[in-house]
N, C-alpha and C positions, 0 to 999 in steps of 0.2 A: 605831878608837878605843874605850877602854873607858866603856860609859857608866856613871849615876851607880848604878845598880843591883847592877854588880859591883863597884863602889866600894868599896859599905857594904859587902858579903861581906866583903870585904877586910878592913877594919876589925873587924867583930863575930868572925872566925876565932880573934885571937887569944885573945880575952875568956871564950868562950862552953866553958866546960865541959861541964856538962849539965844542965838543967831538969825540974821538975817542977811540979805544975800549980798556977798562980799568977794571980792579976789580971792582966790586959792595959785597956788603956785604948786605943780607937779614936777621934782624932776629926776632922771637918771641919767647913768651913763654906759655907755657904749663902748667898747675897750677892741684895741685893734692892735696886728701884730705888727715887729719892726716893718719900715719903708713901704707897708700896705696900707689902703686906700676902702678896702671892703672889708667887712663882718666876715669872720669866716663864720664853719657853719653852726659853730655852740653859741657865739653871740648870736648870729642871725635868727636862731628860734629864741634865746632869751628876746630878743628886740620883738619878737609876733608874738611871744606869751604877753609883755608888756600891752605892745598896740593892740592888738584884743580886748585889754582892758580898759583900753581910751574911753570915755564917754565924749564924743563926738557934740554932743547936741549944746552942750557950757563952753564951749574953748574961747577966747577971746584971742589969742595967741600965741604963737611957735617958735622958738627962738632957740638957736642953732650954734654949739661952738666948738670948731674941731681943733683938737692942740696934738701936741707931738712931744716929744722924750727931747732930751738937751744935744743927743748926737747930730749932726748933719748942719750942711751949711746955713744959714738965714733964708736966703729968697726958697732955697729947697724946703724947709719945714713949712714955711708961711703956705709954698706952692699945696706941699702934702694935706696940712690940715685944714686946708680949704678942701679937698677933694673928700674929704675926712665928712666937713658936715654935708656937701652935699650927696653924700651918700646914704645920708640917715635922711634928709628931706626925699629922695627917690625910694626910698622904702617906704616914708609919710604918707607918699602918696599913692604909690602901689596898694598900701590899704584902704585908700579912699578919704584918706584926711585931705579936707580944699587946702589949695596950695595958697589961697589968700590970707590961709588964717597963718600960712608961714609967714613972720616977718621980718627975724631976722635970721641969717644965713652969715658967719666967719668964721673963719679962718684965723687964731691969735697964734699960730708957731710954736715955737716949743716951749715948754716950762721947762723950768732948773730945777737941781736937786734942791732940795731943801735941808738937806744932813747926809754927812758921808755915812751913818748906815743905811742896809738893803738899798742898795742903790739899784739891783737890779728890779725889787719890787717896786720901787718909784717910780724907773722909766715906764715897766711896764702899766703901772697905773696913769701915766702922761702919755700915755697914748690912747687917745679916748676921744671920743664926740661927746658933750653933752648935751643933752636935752631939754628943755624946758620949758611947761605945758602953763598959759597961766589961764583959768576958766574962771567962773562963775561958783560958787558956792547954792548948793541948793536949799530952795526954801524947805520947811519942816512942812508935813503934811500936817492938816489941823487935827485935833486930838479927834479921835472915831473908837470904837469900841470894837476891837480886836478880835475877841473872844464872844460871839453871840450863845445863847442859851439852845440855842439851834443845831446848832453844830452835831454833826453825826460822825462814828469812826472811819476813819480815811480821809475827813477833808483836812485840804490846806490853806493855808495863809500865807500871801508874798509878802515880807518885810521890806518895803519898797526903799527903806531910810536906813536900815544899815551897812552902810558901805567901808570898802576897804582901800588903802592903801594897794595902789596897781602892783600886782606878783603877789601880796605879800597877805600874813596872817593879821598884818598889824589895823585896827580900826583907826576911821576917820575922826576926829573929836564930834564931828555932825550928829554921830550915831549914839553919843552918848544919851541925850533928853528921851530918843526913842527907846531903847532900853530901860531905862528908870519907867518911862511909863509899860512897859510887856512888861517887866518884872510884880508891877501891881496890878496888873490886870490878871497875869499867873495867878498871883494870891488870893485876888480875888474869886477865881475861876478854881476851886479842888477839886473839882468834879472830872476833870481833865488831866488825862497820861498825854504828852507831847513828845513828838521824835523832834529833831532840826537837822533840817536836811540842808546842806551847802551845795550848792550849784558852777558849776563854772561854763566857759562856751568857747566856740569855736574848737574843738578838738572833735575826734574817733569815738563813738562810742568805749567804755571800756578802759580810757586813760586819763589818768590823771594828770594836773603839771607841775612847776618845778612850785615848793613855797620859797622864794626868794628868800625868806628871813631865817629858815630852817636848812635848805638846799634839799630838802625831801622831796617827793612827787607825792604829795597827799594836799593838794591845796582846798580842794573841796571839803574835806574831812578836816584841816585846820582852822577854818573858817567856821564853822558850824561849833568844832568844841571852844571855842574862843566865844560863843555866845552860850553854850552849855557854862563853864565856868564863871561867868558871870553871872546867871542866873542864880546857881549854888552857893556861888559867893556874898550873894543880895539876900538867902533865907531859903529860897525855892528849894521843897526835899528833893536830895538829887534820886528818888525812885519814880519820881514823877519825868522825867526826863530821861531822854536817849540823845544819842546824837550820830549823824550817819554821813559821809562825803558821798555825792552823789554822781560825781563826776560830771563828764557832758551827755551822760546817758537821754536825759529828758527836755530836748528844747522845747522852748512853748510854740514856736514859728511865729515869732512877734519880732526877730530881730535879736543879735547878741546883746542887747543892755537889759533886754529882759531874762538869759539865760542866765546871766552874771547874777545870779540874786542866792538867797537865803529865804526858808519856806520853812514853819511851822503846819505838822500833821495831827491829828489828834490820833493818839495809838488806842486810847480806851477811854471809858467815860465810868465813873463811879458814882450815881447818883444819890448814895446816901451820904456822899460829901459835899452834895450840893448848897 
């Protein structure tokens, strides 16, 4: 079954001409219990699986807004979800995000119900920090030739351009022109069995993290088949493909934006398909 990750490819394929480098806008939210002020500890690791994924080096800015459920007096919620966003900027920065690129920081008090159902799931979702990252848009790398004649079994190749949506299996629309061009370079290339290996960073040897859009712990291994399915889907025989989650098992020692990646292997070479 295709999940919702190939989905979106699906959709942005036809849209997505080509790009150049423009505002992006990242954002989530942070959810916190009654009359608390901190993450406890199941958000606190969603919020490090998140930050992990930051790409640090595009951010143009950080903007910050903490609300609160419709219970409790005025000056006390305004008080609460102030203490609300900056609690996510002291975590911002605990992982090394410049506090200059914070720039805004509030506190907007409580939101109202908006319908007498679940009303308890509404408070609980108004009580939240939100997030939002707005960066730079990367440029596209110039077309290069992917797949050399050279190539022997075992080596790999970084896909430096397909990127994902932070936690999640879902792609960037960036990564679509990249794909359309691997997918013809594949065709090009029959001489070549590929594994895709998905990467992720910052963890334990050994573990996986959560995919946000699944709630599974196979992120590495969501990410990879979400580039296996497209390839399949584009013509590529799916015998000439594998696909494998790698976990944090292999950092490169380059820094985590380099761990965060996706890697084509060549598993065999058939040279009478050449």
């Amino acid at each position: 079954m295709l999940n919702k990750g190939f989905l979106l490819i699906l959709f942005f394929v036809f849209f997505i001409a080509e790009f150049s480098v423009a505002q992006k806008k990242l954002t989530n939210n942070f959810f916190f219990a009654t009359d608390v002020s901190e993450l406890d500890s199941r958000q606190k690791e969603a919020f490090l699986q998140f930050a992990n994924e930051i790409d640090t080096v595009g951010i143009i800015s950080i903007s910050i807004f903490g609300y609160c459920d419709d219970i409790g007096r005025k000056g006390y919620n305004d008080t609460l979800s102030n203490k609300r966003a900056l609690h996510i900027k002291s975590l911002l920065t605990a992982k090394g995000i410049e506090e200059g690129k914070i720039t805004v920081i509030i506190g907007k008090g409580k939101l109202d119900l908006t319908t007498a159902k679940n009303i308890e799931e509404q408070r609980a979702f108004n009580r939240r920090a939100e997030l939002v990252i707005n960066y730079t848009k990367k440029k596209l790398l110039n077309e290069k030739e992917l797949l050399s004649d050279t190539l022997k079994v075992g080596d790999k190749i970084i896909l430096d351009n397909i990127l994902f949506e932070n936690s999640r299996s879902l792609l960037l629309e960036e990564s679509i022109p990249v794909l359309e061009r691997l997918t013809k370079i594949i065709k090009e290339k029959p001489q070549y069995n590929i594994a895709i290996l998905g990467h992720i960073c910052c963890n334990p040897p050994g573990r996986d993290v959560k995919d946000f859009e699944t709630g599974e712990y196979n992120l590495s291994q969501a990410r990879a088949k979400v580039i296996y399915d497209y390839l399949v889907y584009k013509g590529i025989d799916s015998k000439r493909l594998t696909y494998k989650g790698m976990m944090a098992n292999y950092p490169l020692g380059k820094g985590e934006k380099n761990d965060r990646r996706v890697e084509l292997q060549i598993t065999s070479i058939n040279f009478a398909n050449k």
